[in-house]
ROKE-980981 format. One record per residue (C-alpha): residue in three letters; x negated, y negated, z. Coordinates in Angstrom, 3 decimals. Layout:
residues N
BATI  type         X         Y         Z
BATI   ala         X         Y         Z
...
end
This chain:
residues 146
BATI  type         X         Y         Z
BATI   unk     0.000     0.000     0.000
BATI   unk    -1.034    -3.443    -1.127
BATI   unk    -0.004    -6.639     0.085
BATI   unk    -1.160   -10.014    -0.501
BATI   unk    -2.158   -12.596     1.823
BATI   unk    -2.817   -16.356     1.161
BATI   unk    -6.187   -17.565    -0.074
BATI   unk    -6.442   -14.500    -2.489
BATI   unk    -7.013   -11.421     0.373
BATI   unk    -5.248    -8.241    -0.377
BATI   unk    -4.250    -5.994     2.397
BATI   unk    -5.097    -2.637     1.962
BATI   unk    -3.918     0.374     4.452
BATI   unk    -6.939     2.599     3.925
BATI   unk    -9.652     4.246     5.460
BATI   unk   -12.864     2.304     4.384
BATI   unk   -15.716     4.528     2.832
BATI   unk   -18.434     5.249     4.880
BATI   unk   -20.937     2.585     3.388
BATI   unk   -18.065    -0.171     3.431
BATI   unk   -17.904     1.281     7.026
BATI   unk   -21.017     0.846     7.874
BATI   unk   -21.341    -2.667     6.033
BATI   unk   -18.894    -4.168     7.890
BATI   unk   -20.021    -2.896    11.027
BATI   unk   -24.053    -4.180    11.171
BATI   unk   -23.294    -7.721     9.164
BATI   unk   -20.290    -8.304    11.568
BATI   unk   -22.505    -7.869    14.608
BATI   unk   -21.257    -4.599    15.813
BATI   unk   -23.624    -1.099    17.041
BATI   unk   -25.557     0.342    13.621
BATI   unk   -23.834     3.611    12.720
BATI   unk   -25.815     6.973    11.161
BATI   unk   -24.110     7.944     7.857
BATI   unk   -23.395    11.212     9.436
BATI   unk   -21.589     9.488    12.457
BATI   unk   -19.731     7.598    10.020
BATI   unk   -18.770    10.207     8.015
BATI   unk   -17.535    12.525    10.846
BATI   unk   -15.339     9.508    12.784
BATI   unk   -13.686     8.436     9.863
BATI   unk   -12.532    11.788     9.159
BATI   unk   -10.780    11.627    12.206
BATI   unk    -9.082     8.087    11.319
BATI   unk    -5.303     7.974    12.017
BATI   unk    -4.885     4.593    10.353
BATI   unk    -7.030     1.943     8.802
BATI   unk    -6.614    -1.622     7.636
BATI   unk    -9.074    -3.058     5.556
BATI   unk    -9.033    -6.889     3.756
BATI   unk   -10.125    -7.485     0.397
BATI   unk   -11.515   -10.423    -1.623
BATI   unk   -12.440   -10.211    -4.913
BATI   unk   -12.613    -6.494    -4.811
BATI   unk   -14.871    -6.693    -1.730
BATI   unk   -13.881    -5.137     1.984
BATI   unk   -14.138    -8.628     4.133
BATI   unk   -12.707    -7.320     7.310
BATI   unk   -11.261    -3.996     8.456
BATI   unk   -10.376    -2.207    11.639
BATI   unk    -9.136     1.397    12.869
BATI   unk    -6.597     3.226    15.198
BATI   unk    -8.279     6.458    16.131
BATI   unk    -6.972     9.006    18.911
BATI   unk    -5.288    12.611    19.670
BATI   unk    -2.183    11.499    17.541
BATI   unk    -0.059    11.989    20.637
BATI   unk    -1.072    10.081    23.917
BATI   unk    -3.982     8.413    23.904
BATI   unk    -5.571     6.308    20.800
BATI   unk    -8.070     3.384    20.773
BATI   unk    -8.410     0.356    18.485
BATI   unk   -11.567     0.083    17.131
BATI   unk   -13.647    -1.625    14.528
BATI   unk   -12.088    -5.046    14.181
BATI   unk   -14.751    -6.186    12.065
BATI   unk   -14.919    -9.622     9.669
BATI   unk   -17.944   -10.275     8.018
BATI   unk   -19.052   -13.993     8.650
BATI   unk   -18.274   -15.565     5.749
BATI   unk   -14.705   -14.925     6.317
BATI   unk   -14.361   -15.388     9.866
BATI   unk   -12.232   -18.135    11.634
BATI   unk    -9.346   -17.644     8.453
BATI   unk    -7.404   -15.349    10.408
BATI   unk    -7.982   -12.178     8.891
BATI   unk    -8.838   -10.559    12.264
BATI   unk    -5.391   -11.544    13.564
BATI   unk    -3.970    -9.727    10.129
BATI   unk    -5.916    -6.552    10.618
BATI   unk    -4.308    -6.459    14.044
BATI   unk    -1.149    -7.621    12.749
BATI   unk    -1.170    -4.775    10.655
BATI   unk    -2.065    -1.843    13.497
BATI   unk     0.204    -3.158    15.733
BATI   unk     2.845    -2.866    13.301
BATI   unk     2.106     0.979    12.993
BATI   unk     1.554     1.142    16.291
BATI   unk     4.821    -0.242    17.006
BATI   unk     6.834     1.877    14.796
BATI   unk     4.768     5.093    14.417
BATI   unk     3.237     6.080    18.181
BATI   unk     5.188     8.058    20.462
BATI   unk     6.954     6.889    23.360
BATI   unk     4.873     6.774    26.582
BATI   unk     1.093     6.556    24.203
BATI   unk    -1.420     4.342    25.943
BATI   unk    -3.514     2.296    23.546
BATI   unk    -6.688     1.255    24.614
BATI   unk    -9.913    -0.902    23.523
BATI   unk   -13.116    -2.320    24.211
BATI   unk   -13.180    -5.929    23.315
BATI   unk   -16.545    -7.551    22.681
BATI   unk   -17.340   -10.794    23.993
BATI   unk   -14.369   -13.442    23.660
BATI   unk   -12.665   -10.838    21.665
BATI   unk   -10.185    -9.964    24.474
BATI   unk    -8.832   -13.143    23.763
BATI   unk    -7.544   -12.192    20.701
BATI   unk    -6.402    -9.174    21.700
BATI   unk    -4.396   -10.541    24.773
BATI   unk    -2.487   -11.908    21.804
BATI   unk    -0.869    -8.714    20.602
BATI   unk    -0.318    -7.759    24.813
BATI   unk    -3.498    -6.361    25.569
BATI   unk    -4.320    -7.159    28.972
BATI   unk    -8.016    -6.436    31.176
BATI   unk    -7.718    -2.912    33.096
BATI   unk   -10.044    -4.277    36.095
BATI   unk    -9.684    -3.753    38.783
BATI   unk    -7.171    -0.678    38.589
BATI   unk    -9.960     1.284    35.702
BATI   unk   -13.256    -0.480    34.732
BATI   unk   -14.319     0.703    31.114
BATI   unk   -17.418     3.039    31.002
BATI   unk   -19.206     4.139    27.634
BATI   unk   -22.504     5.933    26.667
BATI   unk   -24.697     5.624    23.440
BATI   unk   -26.867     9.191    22.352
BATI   unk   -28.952     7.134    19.918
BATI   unk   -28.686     3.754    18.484
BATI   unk   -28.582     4.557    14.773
BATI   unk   -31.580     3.131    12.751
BATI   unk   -30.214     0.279    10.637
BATI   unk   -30.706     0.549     6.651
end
């Protein structure tokens, strides 16, 4: 599915290939990922947004999880260029939308928001877990970056 956004970006509801994936990722800012750790997690994607302009993937992001009660939100990236034009707000726009209409009664939804980020998360009714859960996460290897 296609739709079109102003200022010529076209919505996309697709799983990004794993070098737009890992594109996006290191010249947004976020963690370096292996092509093989790619490759594997977005096998396991249950639904993707990515923004296009001019052909190009400018921003994307992911909902990933067991399919039944727990998921995450992950990889709400926009590369730099393209920031501050709201496309991050669109990418969540679109997730919450399936979220919304797609996830089971009773699924808890949960991310990790980067610096200010949680700001525009708190948008779409995220709220900070602290002090009832703290978030906790572990890294095997950084990936080397290409």
């Amino acid at each position: 599915m296609n739709t079109t956004t102003p200022d010529v970006y076209t919505v996309q509801l697709a799983t990004p290939s794993v070098e737009t994936y890992r594109h996006l990722r290191s010249a947004s800012g976020l963690s370096a990922k292996s092509e093989e750790a790619a490759r594997r997690g977005l096998s396991g994607t249950l639904f993707a947004v990515q923004i296009q302009h001019q052909g190009d993937t400018v921003a994307m992001g992911r909902l990933i999880g067991d399919g039944g009660c727990f998921y995450q939100v992950t990889d709400i990236a926009v590369l730099p260029a393209h920031q501050g034009r709201g496309l991050g707000k669109r990418v969540m726009r679109e997730i919450m939308t399936h979220i919304e209409t797609e996830l089971p009664e009773s699924a808890y939804i949960s991310l990790i928001a980067d610096g200010q980020a949680h700001e525009l998360y708190a948008q779409f009714g995220f709220k900070l877990t602290a002090p009832r859960s703290v978030g906790m996460a572990m890294l095997i290897r950084p990936a080397a970056t290409d």
